[in-house]
PDBQT receptor file of N, H, CA, C and O in Angstrom, charges set to zero:
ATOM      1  N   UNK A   1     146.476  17.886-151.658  1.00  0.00    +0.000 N 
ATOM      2  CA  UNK A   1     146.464  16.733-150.806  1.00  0.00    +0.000 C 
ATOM      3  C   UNK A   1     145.011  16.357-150.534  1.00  0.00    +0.000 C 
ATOM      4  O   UNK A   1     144.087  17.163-150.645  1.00  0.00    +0.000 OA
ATOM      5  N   UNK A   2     144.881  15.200-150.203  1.00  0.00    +0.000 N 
ATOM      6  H   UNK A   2     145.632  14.546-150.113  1.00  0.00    +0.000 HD
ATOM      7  CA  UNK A   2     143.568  14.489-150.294  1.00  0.00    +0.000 C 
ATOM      8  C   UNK A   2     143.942  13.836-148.721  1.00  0.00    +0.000 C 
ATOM      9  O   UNK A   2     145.043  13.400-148.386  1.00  0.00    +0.000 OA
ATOM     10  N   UNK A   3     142.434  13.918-147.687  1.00  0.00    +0.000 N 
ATOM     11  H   UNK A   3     141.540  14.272-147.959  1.00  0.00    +0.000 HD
ATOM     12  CA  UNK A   3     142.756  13.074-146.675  1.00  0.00    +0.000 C 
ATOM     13  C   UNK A   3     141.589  13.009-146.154  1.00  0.00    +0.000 C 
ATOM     14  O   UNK A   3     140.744  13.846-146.471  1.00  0.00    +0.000 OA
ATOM     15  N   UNK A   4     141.271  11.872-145.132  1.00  0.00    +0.000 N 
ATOM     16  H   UNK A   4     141.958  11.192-144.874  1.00  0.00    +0.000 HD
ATOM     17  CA  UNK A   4     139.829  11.491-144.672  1.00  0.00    +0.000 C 
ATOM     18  C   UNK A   4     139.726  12.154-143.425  1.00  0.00    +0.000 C 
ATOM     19  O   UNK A   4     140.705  12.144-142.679  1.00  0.00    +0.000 OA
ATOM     20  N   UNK A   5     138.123  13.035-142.914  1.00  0.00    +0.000 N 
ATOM     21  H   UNK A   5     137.327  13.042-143.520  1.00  0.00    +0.000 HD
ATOM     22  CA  UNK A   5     138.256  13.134-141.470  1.00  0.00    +0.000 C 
ATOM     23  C   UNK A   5     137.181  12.928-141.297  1.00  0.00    +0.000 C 
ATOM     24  O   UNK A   5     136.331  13.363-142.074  1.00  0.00    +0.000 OA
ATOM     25  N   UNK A   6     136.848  12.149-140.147  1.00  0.00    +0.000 N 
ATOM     26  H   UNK A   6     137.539  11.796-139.515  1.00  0.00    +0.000 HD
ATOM     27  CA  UNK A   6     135.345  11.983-139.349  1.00  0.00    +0.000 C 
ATOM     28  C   UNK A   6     134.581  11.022-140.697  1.00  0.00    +0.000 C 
ATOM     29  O   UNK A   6     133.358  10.897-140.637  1.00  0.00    +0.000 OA
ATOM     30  N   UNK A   7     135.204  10.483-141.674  1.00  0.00    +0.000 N 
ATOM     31  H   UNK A   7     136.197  10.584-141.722  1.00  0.00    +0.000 HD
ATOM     32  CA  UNK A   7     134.560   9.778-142.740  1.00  0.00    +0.000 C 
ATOM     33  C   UNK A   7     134.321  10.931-144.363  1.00  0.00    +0.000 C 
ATOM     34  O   UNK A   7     133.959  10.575-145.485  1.00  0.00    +0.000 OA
ATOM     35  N   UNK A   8     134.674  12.261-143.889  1.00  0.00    +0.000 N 
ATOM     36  H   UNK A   8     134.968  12.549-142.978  1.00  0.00    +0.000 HD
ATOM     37  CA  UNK A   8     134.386  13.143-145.253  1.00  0.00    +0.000 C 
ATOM     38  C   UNK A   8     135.673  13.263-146.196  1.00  0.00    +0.000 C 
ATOM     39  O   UNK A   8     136.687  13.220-145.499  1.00  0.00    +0.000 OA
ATOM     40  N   UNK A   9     135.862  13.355-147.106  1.00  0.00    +0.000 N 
ATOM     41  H   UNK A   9     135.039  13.391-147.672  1.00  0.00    +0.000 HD
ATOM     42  CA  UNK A   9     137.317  13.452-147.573  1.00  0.00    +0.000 C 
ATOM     43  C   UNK A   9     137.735  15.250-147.660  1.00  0.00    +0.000 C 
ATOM     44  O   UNK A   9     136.900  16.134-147.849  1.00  0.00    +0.000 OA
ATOM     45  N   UNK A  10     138.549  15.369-147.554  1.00  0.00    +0.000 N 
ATOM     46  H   UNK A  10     139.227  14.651-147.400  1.00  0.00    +0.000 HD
ATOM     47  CA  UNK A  10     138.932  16.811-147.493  1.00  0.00    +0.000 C 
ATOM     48  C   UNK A  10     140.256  16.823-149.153  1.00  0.00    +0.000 C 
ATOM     49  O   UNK A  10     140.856  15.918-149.733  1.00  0.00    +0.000 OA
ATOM     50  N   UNK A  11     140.188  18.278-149.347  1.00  0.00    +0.000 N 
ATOM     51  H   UNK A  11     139.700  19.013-148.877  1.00  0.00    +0.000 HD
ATOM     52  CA  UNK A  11     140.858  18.619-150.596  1.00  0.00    +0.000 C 
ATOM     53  C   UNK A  11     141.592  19.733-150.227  1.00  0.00    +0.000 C 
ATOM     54  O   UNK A  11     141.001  20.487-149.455  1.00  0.00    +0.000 OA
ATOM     55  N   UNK A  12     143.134  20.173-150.682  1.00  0.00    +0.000 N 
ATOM     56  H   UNK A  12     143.615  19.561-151.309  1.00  0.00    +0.000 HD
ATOM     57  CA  UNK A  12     144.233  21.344-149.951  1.00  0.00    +0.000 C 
ATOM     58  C   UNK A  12     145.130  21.481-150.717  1.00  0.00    +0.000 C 
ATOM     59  O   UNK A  12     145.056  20.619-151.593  1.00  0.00    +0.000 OA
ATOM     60  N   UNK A  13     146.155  22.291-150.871  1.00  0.00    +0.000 N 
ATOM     61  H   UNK A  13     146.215  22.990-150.159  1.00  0.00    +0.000 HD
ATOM     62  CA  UNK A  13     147.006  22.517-151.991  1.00  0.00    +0.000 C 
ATOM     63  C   UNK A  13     148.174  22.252-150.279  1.00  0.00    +0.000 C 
ATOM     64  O   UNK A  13     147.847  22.735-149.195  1.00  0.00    +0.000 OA
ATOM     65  N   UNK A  14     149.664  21.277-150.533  1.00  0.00    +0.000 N 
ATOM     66  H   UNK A  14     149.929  20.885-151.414  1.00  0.00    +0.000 HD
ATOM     67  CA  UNK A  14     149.780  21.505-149.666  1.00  0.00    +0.000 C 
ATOM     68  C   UNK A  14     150.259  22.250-149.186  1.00  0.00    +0.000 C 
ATOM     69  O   UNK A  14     150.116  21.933-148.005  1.00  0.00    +0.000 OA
ATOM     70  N   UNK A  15     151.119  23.651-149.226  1.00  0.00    +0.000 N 
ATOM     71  H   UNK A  15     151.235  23.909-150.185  1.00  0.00    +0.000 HD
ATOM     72  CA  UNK A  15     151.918  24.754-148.779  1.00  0.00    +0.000 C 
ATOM     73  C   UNK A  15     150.496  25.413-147.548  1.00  0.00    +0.000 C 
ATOM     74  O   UNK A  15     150.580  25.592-146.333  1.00  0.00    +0.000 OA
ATOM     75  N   UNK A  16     149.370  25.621-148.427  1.00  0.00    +0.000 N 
ATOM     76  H   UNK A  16     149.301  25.475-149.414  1.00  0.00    +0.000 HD
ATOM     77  CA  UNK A  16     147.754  26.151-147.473  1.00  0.00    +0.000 C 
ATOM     78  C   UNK A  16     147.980  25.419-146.530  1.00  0.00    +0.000 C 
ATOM     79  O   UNK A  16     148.404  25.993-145.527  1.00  0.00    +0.000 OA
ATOM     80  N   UNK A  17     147.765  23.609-146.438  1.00  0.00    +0.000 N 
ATOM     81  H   UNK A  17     147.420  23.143-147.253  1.00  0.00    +0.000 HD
ATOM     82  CA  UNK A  17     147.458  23.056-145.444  1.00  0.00    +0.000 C 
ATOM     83  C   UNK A  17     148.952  23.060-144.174  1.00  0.00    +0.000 C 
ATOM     84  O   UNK A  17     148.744  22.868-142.976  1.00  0.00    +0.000 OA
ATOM     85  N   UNK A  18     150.062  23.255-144.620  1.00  0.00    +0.000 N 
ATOM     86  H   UNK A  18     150.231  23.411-145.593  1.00  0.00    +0.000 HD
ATOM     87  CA  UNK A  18     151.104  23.612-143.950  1.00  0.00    +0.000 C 
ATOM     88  C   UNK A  18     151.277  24.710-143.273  1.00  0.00    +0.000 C 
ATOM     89  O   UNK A  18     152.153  24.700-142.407  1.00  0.00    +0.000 OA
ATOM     90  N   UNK A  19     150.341  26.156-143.537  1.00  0.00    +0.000 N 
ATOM     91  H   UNK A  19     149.630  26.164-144.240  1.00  0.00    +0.000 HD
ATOM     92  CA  UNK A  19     150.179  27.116-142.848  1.00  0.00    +0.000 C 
ATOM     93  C   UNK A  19     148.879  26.972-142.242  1.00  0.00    +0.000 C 
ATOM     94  O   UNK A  19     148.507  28.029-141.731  1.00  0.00    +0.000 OA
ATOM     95  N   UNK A  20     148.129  26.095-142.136  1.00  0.00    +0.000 N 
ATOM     96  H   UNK A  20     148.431  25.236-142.550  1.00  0.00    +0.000 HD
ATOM     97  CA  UNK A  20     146.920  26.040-141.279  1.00  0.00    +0.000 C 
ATOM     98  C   UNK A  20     147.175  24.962-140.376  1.00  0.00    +0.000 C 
ATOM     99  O   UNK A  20     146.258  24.873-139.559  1.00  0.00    +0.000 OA
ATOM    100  N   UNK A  21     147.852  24.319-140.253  1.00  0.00    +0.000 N 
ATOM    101  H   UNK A  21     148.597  24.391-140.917  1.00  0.00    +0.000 HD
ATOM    102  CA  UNK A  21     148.862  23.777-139.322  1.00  0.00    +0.000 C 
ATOM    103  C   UNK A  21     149.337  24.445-138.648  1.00  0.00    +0.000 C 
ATOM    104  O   UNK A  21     149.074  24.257-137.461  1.00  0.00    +0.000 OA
ATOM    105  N   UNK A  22     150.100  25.358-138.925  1.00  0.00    +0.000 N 
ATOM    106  H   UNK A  22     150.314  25.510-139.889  1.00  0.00    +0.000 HD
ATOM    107  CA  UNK A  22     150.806  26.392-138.056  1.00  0.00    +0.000 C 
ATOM    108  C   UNK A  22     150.266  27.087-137.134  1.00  0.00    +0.000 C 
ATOM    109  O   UNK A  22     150.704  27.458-136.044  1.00  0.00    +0.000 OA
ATOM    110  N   UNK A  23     149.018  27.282-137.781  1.00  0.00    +0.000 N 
ATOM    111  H   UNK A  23     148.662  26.981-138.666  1.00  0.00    +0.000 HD
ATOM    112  CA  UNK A  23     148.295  28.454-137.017  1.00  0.00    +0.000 C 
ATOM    113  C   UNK A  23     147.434  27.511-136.092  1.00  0.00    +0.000 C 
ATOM    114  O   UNK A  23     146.668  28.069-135.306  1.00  0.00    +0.000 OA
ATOM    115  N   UNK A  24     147.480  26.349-136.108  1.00  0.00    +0.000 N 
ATOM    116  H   UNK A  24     148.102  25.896-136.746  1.00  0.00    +0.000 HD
ATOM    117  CA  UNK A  24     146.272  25.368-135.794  1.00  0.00    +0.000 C 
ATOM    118  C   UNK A  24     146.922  24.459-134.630  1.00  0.00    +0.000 C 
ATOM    119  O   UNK A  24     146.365  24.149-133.576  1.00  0.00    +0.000 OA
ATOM    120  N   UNK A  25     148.234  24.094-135.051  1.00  0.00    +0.000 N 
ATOM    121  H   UNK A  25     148.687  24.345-135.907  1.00  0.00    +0.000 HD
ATOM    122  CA  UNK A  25     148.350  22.844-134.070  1.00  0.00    +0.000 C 
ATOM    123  C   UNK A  25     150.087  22.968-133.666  1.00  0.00    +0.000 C 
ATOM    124  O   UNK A  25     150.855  23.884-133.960  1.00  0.00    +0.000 OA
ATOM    125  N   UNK A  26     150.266  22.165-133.176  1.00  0.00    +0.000 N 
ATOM    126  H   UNK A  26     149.642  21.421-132.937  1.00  0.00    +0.000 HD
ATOM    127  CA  UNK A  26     151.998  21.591-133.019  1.00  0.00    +0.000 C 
ATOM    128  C   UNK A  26     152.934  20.754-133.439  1.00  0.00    +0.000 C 
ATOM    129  O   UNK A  26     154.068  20.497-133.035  1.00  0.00    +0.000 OA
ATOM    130  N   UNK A  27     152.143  20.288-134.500  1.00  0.00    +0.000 N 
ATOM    131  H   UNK A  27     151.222  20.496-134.829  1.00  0.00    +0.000 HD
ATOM    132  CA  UNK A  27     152.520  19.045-135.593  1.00  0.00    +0.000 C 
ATOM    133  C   UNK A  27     153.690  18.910-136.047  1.00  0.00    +0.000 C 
ATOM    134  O   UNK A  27     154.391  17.899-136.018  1.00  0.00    +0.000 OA
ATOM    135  N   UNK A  28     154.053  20.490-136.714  1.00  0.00    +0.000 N 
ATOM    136  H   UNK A  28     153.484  21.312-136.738  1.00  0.00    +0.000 HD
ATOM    137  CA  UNK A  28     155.233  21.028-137.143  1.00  0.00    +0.000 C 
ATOM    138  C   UNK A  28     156.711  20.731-136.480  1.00  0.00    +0.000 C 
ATOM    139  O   UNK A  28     157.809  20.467-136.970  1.00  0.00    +0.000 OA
ATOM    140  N   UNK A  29     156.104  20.937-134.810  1.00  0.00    +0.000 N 
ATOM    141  H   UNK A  29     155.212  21.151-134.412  1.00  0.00    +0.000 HD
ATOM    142  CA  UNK A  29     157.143  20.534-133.318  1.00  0.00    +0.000 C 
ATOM    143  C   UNK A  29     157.299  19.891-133.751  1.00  0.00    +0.000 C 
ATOM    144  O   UNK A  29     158.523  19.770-133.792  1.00  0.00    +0.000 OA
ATOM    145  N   UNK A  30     156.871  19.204-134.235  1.00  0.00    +0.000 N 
ATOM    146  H   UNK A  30     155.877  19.301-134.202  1.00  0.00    +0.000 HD
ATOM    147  CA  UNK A  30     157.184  17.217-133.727  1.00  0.00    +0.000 C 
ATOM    148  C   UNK A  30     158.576  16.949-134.269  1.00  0.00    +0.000 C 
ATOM    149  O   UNK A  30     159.246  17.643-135.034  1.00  0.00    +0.000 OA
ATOM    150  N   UNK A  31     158.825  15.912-133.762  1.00  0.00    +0.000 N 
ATOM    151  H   UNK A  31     158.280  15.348-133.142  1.00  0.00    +0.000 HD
ATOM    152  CA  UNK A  31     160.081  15.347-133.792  1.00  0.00    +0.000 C 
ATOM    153  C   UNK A  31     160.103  14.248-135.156  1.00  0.00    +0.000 C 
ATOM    154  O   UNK A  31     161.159  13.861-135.654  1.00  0.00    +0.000 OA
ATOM    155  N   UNK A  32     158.510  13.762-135.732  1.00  0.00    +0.000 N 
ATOM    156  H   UNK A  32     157.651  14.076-135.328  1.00  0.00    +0.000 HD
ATOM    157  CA  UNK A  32     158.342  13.617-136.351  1.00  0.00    +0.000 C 
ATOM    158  C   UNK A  32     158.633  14.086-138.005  1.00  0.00    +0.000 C 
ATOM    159  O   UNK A  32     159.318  13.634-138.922  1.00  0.00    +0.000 OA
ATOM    160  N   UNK A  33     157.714  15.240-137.828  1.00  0.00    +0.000 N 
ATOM    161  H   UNK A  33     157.157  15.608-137.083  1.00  0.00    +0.000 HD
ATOM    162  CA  UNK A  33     158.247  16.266-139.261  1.00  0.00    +0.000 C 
ATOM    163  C   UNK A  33     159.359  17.003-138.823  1.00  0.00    +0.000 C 
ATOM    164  O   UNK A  33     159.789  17.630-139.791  1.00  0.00    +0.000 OA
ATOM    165  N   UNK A  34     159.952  17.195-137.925  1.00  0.00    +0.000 N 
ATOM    166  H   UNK A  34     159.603  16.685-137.139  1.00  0.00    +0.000 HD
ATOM    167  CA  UNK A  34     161.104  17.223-138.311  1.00  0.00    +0.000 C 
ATOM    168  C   UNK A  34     161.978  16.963-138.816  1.00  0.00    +0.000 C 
ATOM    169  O   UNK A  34     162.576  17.745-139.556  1.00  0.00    +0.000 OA
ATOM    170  N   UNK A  35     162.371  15.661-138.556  1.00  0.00    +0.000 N 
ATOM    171  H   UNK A  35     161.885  15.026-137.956  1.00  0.00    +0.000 HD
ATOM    172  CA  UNK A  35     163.168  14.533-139.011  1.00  0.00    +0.000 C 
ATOM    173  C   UNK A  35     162.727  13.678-140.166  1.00  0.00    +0.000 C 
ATOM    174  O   UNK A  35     163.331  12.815-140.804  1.00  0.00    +0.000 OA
ATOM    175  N   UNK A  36     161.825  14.031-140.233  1.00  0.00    +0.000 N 
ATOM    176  H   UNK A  36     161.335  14.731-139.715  1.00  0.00    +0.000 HD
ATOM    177  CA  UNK A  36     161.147  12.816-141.636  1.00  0.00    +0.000 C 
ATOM    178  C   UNK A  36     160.244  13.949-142.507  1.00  0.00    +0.000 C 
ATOM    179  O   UNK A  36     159.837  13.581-143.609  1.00  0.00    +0.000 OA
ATOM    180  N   UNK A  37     160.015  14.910-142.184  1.00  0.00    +0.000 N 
ATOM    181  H   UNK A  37     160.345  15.208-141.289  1.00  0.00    +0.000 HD
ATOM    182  CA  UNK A  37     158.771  15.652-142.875  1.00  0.00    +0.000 C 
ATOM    183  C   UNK A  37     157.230  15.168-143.195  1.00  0.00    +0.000 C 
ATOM    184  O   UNK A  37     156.385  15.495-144.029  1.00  0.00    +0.000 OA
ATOM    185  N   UNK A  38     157.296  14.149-142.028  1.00  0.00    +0.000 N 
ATOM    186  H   UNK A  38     157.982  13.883-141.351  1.00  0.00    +0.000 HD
ATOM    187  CA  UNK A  38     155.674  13.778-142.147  1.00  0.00    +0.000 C 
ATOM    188  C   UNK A  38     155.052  13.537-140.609  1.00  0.00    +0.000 C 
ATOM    189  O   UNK A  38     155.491  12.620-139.915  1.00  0.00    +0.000 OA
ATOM    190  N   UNK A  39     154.304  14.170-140.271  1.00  0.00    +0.000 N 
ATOM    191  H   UNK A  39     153.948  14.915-140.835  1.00  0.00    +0.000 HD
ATOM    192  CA  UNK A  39     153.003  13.770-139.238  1.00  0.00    +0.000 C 
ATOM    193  C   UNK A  39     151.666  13.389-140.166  1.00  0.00    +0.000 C 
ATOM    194  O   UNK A  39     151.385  13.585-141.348  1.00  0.00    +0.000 OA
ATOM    195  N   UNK A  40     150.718  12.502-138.618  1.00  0.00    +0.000 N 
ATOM    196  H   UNK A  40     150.947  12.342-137.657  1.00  0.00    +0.000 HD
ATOM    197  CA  UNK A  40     149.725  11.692-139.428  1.00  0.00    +0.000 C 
ATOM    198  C   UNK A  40     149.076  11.405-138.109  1.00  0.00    +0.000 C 
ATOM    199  O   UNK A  40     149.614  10.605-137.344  1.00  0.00    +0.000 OA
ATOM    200  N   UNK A  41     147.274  12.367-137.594  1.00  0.00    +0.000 N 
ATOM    201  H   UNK A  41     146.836  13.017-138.215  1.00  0.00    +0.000 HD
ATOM    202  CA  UNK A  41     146.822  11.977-136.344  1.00  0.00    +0.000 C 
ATOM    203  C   UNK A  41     145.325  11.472-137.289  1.00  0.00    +0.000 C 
ATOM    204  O   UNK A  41     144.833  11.677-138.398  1.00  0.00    +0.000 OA
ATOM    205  N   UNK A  42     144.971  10.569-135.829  1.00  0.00    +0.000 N 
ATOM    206  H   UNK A  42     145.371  10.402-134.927  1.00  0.00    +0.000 HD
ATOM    207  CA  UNK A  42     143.861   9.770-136.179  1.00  0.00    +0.000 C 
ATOM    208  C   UNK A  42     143.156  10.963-135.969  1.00  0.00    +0.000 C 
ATOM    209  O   UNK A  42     142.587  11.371-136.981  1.00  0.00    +0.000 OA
ATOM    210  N   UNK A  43     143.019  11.661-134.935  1.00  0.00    +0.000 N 
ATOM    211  H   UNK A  43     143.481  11.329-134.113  1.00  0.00    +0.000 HD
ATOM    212  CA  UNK A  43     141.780  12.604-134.682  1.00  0.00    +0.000 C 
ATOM    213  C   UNK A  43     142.439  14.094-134.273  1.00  0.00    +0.000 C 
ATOM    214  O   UNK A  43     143.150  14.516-133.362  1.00  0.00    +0.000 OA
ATOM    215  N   UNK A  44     141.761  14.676-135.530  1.00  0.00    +0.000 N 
ATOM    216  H   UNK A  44     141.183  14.333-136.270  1.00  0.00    +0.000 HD
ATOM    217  CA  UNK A  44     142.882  15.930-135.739  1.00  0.00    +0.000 C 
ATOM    218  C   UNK A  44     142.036  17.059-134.234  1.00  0.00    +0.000 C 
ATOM    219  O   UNK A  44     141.079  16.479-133.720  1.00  0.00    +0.000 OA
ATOM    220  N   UNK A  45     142.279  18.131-133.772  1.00  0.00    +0.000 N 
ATOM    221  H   UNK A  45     143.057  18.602-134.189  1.00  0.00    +0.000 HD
ATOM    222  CA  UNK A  45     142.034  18.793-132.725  1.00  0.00    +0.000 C 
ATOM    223  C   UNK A  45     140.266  19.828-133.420  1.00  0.00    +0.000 C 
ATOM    224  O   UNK A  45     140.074  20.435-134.474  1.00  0.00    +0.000 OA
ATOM    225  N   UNK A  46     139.486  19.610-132.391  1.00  0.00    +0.000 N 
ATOM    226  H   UNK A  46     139.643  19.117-131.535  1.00  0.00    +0.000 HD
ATOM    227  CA  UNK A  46     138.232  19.948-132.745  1.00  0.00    +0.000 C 
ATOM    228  C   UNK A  46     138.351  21.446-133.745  1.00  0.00    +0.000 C 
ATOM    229  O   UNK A  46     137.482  21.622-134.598  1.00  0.00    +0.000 OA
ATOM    230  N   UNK A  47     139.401  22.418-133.581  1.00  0.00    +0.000 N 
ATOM    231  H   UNK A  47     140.107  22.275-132.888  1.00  0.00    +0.000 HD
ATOM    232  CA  UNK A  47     139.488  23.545-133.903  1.00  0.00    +0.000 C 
ATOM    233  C   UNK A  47     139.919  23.415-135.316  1.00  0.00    +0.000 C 
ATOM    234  O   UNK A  47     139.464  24.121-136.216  1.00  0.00    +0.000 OA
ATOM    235  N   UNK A  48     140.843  22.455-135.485  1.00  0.00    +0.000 N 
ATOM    236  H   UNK A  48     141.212  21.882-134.753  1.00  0.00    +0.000 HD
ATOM    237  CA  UNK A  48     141.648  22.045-136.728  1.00  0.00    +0.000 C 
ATOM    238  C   UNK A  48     140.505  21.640-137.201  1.00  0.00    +0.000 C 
ATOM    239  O   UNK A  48     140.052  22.502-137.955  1.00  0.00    +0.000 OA
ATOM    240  N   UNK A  49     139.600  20.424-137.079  1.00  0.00    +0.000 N 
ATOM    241  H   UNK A  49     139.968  19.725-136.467  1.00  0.00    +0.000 HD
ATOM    242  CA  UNK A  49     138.341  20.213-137.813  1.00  0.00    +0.000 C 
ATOM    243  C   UNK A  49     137.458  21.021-138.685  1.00  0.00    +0.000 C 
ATOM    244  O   UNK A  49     137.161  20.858-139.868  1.00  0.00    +0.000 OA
ATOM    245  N   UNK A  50     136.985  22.243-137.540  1.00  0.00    +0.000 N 
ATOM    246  H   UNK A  50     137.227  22.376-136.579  1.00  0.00    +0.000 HD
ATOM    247  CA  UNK A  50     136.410  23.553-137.914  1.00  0.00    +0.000 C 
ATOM    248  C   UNK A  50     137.117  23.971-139.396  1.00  0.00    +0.000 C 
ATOM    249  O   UNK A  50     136.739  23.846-140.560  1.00  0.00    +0.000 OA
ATOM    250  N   UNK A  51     138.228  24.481-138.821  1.00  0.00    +0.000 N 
ATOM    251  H   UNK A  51     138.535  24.582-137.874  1.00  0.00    +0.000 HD
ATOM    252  CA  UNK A  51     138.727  24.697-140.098  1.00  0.00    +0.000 C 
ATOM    253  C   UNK A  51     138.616  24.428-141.351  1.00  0.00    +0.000 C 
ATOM    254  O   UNK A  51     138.454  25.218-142.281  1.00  0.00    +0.000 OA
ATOM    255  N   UNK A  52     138.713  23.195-141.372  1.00  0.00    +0.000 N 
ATOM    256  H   UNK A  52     138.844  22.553-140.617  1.00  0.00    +0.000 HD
ATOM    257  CA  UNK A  52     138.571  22.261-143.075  1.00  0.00    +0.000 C 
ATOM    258  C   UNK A  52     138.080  22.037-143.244  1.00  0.00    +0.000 C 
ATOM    259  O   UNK A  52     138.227  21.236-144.168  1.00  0.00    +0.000 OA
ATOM    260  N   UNK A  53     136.404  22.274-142.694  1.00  0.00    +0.000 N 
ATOM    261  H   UNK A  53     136.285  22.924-141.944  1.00  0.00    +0.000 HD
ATOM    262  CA  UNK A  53     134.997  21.962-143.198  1.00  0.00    +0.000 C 
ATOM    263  C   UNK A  53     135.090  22.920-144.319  1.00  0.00    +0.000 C 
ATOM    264  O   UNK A  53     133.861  22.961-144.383  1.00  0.00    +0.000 OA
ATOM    265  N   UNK A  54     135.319  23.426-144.910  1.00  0.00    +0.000 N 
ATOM    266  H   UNK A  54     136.317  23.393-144.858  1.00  0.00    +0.000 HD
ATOM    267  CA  UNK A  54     135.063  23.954-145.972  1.00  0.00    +0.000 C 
ATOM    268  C   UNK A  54     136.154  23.468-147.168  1.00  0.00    +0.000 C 
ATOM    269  O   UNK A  54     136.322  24.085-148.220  1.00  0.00    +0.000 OA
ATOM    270  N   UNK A  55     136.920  22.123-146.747  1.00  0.00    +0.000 N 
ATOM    271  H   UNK A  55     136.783  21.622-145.892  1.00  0.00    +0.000 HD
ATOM    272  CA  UNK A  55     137.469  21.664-147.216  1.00  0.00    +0.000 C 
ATOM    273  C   UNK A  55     136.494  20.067-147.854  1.00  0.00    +0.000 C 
ATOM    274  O   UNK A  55     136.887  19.166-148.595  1.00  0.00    +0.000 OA
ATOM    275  N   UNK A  56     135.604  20.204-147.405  1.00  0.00    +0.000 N 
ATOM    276  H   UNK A  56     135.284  20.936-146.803  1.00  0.00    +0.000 HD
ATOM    277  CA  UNK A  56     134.931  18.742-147.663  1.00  0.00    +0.000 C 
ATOM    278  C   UNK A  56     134.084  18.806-149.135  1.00  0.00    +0.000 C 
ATOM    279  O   UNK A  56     133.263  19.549-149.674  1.00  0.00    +0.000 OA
ATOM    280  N   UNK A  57     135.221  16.846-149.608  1.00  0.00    +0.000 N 
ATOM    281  H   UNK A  57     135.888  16.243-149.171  1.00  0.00    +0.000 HD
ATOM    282  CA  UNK A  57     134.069  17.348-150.760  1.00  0.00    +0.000 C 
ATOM    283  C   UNK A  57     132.541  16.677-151.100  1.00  0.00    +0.000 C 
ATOM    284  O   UNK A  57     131.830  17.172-151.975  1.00  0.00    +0.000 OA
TER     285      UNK A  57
């Protein structure tokens, strides 16, 4: 998966980015991916950020 944050593009296989979710946020809760299997935030949580800097390409 390919996605933009803060203007950098980030790169993820997605099953990885689905367990760093998990460990990261509440996205998963949502009533959203629940029912549809998709969430989508403008400004992901400063910790979640951290994370995927080593995702930038």
């Amino acid at each position: 998966m390919a996605f933009p944050i803060n203007g950098a593009w980030h790169l993820i296989e997605h099953d990885e980015l689905i367990a760093i979710l998990e460990k990261h946020t509440e996205w998963l809760e949502s009533d959203s991916w629940r029912k549809y299997g998709a969430y989508s935030a403008e400004k992901p949580n400063k910790k979640l950020v951290t994370v995927l800097q080593d995702l930038k390409l």
